[in-house]
SELO-320037 format. One record per residue (C-alpha): residue number from 1; residue in three letters; x, y, z. Coordinates in steps of 0.1 Angstrom, whole numbers. Example, Ala and Ser with C-alpha at 12.3 -4.5 7.8 and 13.67 -1.06 7.14 Angstrom:
<recs>
num,residuo,u,v,w
1,ALA,123,-45,78
2,SER,137,-11,71
</recs>
This chain:
<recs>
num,residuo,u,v,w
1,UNK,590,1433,610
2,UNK,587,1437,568
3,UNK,612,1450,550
4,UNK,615,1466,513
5,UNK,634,1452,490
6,UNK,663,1475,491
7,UNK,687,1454,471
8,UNK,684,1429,440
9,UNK,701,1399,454
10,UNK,700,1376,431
11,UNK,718,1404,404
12,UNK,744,1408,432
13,UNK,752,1370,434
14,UNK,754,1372,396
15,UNK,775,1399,399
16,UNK,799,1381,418
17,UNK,802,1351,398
18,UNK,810,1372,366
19,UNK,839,1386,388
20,UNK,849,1354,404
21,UNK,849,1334,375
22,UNK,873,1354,354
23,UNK,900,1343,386
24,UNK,890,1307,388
25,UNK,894,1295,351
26,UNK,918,1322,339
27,UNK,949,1300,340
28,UNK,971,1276,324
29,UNK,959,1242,313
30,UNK,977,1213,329
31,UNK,974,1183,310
32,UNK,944,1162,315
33,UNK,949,1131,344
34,UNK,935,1106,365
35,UNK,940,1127,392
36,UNK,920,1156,378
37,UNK,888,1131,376
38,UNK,896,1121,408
39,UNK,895,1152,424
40,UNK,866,1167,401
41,UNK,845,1129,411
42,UNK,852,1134,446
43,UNK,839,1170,451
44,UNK,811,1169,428
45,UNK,800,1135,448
46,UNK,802,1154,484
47,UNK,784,1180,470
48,UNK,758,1173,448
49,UNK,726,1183,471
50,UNK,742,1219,473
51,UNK,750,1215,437
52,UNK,715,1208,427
53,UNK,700,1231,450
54,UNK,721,1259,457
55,UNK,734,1258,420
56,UNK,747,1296,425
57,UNK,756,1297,461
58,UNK,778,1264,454
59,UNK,795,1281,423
60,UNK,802,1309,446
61,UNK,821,1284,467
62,UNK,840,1269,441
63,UNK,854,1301,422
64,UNK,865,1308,456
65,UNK,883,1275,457
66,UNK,895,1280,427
67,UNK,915,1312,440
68,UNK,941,1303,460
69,UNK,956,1270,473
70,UNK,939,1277,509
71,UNK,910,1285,497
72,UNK,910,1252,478
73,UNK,921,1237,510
74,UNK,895,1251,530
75,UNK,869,1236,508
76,UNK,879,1206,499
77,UNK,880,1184,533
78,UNK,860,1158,513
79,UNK,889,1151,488
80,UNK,911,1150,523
81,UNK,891,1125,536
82,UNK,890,1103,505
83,UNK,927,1105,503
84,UNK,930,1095,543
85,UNK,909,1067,534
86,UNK,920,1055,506
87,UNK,956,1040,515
88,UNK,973,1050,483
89,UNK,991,1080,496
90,UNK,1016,1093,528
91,UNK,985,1111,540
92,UNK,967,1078,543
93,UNK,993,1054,562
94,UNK,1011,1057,592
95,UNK,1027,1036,618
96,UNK,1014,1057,647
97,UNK,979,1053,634
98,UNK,954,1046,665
99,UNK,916,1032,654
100,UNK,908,1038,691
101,UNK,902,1053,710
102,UNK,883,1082,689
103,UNK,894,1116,700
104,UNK,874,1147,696
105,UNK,886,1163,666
106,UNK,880,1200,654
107,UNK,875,1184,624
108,UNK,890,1209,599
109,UNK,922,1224,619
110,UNK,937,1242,591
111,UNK,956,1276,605
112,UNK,927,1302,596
113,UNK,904,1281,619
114,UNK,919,1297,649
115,UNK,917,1330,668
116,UNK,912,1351,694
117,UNK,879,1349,718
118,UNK,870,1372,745
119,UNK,860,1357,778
120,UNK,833,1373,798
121,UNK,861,1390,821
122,UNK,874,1404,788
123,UNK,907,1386,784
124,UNK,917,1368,749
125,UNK,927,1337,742
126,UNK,935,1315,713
127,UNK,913,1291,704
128,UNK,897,1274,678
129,UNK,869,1289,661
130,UNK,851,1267,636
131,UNK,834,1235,645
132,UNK,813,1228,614
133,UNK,834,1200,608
134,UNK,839,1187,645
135,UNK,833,1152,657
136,UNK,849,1121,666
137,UNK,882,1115,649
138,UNK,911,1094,652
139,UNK,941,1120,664
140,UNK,966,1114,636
141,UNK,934,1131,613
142,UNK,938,1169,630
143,UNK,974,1164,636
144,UNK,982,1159,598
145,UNK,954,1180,588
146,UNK,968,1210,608
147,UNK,1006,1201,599
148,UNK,996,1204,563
149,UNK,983,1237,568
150,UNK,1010,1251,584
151,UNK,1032,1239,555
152,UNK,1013,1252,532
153,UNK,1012,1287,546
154,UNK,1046,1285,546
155,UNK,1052,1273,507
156,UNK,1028,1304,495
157,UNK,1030,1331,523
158,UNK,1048,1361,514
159,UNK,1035,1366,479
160,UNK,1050,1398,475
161,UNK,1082,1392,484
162,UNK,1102,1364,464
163,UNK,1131,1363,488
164,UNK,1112,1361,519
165,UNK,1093,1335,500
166,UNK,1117,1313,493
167,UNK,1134,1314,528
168,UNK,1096,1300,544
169,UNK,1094,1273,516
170,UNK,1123,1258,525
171,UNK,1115,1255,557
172,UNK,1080,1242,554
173,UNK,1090,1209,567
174,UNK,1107,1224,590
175,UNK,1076,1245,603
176,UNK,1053,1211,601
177,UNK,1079,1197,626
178,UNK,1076,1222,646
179,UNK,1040,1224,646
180,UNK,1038,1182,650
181,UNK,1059,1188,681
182,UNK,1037,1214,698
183,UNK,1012,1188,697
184,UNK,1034,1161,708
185,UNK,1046,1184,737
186,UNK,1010,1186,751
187,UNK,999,1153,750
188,UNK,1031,1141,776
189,UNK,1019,1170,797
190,UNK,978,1162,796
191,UNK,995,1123,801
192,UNK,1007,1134,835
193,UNK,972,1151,841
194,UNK,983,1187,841
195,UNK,952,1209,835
196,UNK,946,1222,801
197,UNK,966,1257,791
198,UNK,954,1293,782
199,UNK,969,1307,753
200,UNK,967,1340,759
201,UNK,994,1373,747
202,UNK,1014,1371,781
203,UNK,1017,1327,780
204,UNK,1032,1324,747
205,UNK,1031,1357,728
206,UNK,1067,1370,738
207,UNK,1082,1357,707
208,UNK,1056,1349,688
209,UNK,1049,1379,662
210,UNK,1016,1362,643
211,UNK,1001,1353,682
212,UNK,1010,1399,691
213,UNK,996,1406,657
214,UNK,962,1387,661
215,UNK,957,1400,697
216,UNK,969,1436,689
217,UNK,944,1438,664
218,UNK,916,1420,683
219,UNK,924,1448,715
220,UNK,928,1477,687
221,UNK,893,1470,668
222,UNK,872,1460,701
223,UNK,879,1496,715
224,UNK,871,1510,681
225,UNK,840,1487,680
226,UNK,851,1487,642
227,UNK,819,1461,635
228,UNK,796,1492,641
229,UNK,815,1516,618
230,UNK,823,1494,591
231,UNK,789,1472,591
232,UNK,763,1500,604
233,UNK,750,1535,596
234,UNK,739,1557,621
235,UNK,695,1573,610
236,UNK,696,1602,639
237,UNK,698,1581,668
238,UNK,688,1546,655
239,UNK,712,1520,642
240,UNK,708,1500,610
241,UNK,731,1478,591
242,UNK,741,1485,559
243,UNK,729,1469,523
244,UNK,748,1458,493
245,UNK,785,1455,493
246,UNK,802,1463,526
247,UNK,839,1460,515
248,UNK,848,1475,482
249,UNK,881,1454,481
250,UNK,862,1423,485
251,UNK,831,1419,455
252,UNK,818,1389,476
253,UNK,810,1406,507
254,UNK,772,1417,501
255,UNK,740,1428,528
256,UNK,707,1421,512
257,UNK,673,1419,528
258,UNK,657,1387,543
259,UNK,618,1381,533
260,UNK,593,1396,558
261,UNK,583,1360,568
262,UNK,618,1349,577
263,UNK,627,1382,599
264,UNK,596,1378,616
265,UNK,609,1342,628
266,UNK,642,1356,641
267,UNK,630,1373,676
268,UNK,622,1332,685
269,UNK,654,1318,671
270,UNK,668,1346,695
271,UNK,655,1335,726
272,UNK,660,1299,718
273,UNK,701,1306,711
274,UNK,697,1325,746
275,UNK,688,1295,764
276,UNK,717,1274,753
277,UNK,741,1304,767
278,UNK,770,1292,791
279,UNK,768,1327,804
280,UNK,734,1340,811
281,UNK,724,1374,788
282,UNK,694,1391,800
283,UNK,664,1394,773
284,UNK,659,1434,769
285,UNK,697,1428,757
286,UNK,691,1412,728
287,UNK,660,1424,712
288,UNK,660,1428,674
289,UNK,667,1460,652
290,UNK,675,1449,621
291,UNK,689,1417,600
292,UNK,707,1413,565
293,UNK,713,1381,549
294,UNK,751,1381,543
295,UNK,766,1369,508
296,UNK,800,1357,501
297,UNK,814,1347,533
298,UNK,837,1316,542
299,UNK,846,1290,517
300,UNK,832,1257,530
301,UNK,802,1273,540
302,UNK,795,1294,514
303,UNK,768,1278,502
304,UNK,756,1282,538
305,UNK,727,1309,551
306,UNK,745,1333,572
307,UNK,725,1367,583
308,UNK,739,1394,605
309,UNK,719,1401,636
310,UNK,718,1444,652
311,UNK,706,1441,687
312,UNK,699,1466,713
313,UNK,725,1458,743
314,UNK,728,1467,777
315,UNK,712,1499,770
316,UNK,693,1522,746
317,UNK,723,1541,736
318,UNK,731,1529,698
319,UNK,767,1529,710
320,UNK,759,1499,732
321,UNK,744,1476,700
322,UNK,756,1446,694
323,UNK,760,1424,663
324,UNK,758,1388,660
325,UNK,763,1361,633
326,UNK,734,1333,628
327,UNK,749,1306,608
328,UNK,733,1272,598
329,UNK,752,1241,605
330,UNK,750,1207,590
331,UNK,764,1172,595
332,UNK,800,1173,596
333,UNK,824,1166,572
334,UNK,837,1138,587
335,UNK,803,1123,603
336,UNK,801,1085,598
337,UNK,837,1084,591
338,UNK,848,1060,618
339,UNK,823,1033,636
340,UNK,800,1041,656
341,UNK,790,1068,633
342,UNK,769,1087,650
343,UNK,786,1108,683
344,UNK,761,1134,691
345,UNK,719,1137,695
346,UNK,722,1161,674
347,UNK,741,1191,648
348,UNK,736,1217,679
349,UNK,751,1193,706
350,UNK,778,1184,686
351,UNK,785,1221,680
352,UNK,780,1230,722
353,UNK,797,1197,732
354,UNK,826,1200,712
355,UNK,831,1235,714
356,UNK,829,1241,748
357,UNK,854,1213,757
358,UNK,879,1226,729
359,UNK,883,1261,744
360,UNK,908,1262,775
361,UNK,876,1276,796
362,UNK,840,1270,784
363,UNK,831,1304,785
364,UNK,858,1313,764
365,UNK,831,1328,739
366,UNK,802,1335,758
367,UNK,777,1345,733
368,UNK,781,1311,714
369,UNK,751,1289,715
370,UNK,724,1275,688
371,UNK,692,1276,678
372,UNK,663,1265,648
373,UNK,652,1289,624
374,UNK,629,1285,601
375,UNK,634,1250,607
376,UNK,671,1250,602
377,UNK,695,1243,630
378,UNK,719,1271,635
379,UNK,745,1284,657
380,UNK,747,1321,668
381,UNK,779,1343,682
382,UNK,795,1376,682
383,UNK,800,1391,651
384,UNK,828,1417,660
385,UNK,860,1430,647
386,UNK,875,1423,684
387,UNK,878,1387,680
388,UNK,906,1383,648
389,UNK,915,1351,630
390,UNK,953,1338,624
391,UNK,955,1347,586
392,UNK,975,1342,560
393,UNK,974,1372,547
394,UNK,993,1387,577
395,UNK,1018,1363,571
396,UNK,1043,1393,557
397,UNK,1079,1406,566
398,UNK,1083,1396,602
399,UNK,1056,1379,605
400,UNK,1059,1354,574
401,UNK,1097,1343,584
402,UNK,1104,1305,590
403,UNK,1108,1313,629
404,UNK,1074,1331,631
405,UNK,1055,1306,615
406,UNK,1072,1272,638
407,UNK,1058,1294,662
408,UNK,1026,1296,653
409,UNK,1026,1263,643
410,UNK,1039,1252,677
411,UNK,1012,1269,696
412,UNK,981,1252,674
413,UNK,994,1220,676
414,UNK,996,1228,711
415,UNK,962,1239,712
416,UNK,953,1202,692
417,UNK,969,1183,718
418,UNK,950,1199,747
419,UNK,914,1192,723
420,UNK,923,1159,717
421,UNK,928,1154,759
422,UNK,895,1174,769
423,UNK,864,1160,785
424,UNK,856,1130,810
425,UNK,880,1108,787
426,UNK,908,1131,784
427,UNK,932,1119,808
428,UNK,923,1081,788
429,UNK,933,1096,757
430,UNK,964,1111,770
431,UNK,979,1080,780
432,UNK,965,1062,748
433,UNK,980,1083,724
434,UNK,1011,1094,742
435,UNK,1021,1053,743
436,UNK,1018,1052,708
437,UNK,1042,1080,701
438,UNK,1066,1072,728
439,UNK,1076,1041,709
440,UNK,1095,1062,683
441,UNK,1091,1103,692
442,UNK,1114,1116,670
443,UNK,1101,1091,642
444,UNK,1065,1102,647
445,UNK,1082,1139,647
446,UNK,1096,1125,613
447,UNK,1069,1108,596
448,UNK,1044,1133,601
449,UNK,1067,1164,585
450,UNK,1071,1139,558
451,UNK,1029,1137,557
452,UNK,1025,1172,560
453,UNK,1052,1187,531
454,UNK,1039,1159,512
455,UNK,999,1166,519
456,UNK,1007,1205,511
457,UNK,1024,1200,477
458,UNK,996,1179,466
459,UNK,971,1208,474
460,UNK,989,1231,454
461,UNK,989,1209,429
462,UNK,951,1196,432
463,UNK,942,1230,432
464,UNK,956,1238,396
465,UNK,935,1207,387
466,UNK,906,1218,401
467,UNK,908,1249,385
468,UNK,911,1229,352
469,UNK,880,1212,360
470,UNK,860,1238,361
471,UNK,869,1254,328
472,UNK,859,1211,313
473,UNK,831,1212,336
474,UNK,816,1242,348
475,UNK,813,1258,379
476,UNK,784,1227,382
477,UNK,813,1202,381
478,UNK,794,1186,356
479,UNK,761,1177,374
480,UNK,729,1187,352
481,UNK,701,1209,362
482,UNK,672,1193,370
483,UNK,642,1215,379
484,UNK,630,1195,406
485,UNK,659,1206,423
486,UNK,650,1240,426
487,UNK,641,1247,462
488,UNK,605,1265,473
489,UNK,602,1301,463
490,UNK,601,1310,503
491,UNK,638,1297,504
492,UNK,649,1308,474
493,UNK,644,1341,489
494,UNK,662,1333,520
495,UNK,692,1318,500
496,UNK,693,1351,481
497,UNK,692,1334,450
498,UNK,662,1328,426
499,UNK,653,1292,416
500,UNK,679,1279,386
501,UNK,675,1290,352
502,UNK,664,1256,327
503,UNK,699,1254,321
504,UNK,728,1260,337
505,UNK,750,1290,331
506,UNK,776,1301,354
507,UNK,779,1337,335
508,UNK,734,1341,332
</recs>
């Protein structure tokens, strides 16, 4: 099905680089270091194909970076790598460390990776939600990972209160401890081969105010079907979705037009995604109304093709569509890391495999599955306002104290533990890493609160450097154009963005 040109993408991308950029260099100039290089050497290194050709989408990414110390978190799991690796830093060495056995690892556990998913019976449980980094891991590699997080939501939540600010800072150790133990907590009970726990509202959401907050919103917006009023417009009786921006608080979020030929390949990618359903969805349900290629979403996968998918649902009645989110999905960010490389046939099985023996139930999301389009591999789920993500940003008054956040943090790390004991090999890793910690618990309590503080203050810290770099380098990091790098005009069109000017210019 063709489709007009409704909206100019490439001036919208543009348009949110001009707006971006003024945030990601408009700051104070720490004095130049090795560190910077390092940081600026290490990025540009991971990302150089994206730089060279997805020049804008990949600026995009980094002025989001440059924001906030999340952000720069978020998209920066190369640098975290390099430094686990390199042995020079807390966040490299550990006397708990286990080479084997390899445990299967989310990958990228920060915080804002988790929320709530709606089984087929229509119950909610917390779970992790982003596997574009999952693979094979050693465990201390999520455990520190997600420790880190959690102390760093709790040195910069709260930004608009000082007090309450300083009351969760100094107790971010404190709140990685608490989250480290959570995960310590449910590898004795997988060691005795208890079965694998539910998060849910009623198991652990008593006194837990972030846990009430992202289910009461999940419940609130799912009966509102919010996606449909904030996403779609109404022509008499027949739903579309809208075009341009969608949120006027956020210049990033934009709906453009895909090109004719790459809508017309979506119907196929469809039915593909529907055979690799856990829960059978009949065909009528899911034929195609309309498509946008969305702009300005995520931070890792920014650069990333995302589109939004309208389909008809269990009935005619426009009240009944559904949307869905197509993403494309790469190697992950931590493939090859550790011998023998290479876990998975291939990007979608990794995705299926390791998502589906994350979540306390397989079916915990039943409309997740993957697919090829236009010969990229992708994966497809719900795109709805009923399924919310723990945020920082709702780390405020009762929900940004010391005690809510431990408690938060003790239910993910929770959550880690019962990843790192799923599958055939769970009870195996159980045992394996449970005898390593049981040599010293309260030291390997110790040591990886001393990790995590430490791993969170040099985010913060890296971030104001990156930020630094981009005002020396560019939002290019310093890697030239070239125009052989310039992808197919077919693509480009996909991408959203128009081959690269002859030379670069973040500001064209």
């Amino acid at each position: 099905m063709a489709r007009d040109a409704s909206v100019d993408c490439s001036r919208l991308v543009r348009r949110v680089l001009v707006l971006l950029l003024g945030v990601s260099i408009a700051c104070a100039d720490p004095p130049l270091d090795p560190r910077e290089d390092e940081v600026t050497a290490v990025l540009a290194q991971a990302d150089e194909p994206l730089i060279r050709g997805r020049r804008a989408l990949t600026a995009g990414k980094y002025a989001r970076m440059a924001s906030s110390p999340l952000d720069f978190m978020r998209g920066a799991l190369p640098l975290y790598r390099h430094d686990a690796r390199a042995g020079t830093s807390q966040v490299s060495v550990s006397r708990f460390a286990l080479d084997v056995p390899l445990v299967p690892s989310i990958g990228d556990p920060h915080f804002e990776n988790f929320g709530a998913l709606r089984a087929p019976d229509g119950t909610l449980g917390l779970e992790p939600n982003d596997f574009d980094a999952a693979d094979r891991a050693p465990y201390l590699w999520d455990v520190r990972r997600l420790a880190a997080s959690m102390a760093l939501a709790a040195l910069v939540a709260n930004p608009d209160d000082a007090a309450a600010r300083t009351r969760a800072s100094e107790q971010a150790r404190a709140i990685a401890r608490a989250t480290v133990l959570g995960y310590r907590s449910a590898i004795e009970r997988a060691g005795t081969g208890a079965p694998p726990e539910r998060v849910t509202v009623t198991s652990a959401g008593a006194d837990n105010p972030l846990l009430r907050d992202v289910f009461g919103r999940s419940e609130r917006d799912e009966a509102a079907r919010r996606e449909l009023t904030t996403l779609t417009t109404l022509h008499g009786t027949s739903r579309r979705l809208l075009r341009g921006g969608i949120d006027p608080a956020d210049a990033q979020s934009v709906f453009a037009d895909l090109p004719a030929a790459a809508y017309a390949g979506l119907p196929a990618a469809i039915e593909a995604w529907r055979q690799t359903l856990v829960v059978p969805v009949p065909a009528e349900e899911l034929v195609l109304l309309d498509a946008v290629r969305e702009l300005g979403s995520g931070v890792s996968s920014w650069p990333r093709v995302r589109v939004v998918l309208l389909v008809r649902g269990p009935t005619d009645e426009s009240a009944d569509d559904r949307l869905l989110e197509l993403k494309e999905i790469a190697d992950s960010g931590i493939a090859g890391l550790y011998p023998p490389g290479v876990h998975h046939d291939n990007v979608g099985l990794r995705i299926l495999e390791t998502s589906r023996s994350s979540w306390a139930r397989p079916d915990a999301e039943p409309r997740w599955g993957v697919t090829t389009w236009i010969g990229m591999r992708c994966q497809i789920r719900s795109e709805t306002e009923g399924q919310k993500n723990v945020r920082l940003s709702r780390m405020t008054g009762a929900r940004g104290t010391p005690e809510a956040l431990a408690a938060m943090g003790g239910v993910l790390g929770g959550i880690v533990g019962r990843v790192h004991t799923s599958g055939k090999d769970g009870l195996t890793n159980a045992q394996a890493v449970y005898a390593r910690i049981a040599q010293d618990p309260e030291g390997f309590l110790e040591e990886q609160s001393d990790a995590a503080l430490s791993g969170a203050q040099q985010m913060i810290a890296d971030q104001l450097r990156f930020r630094h770099a981009l005002g020396r380098f560019g939002l290019g990091l310093g890697i030239p154009f070239d125009a052989a790098d310039a992808p197919r005009a077919d693509f480009a069109a996909v991408l959203g963005v128009p081959p690269p000017p002859p030379a670069f210019d973040p500001l064209p």
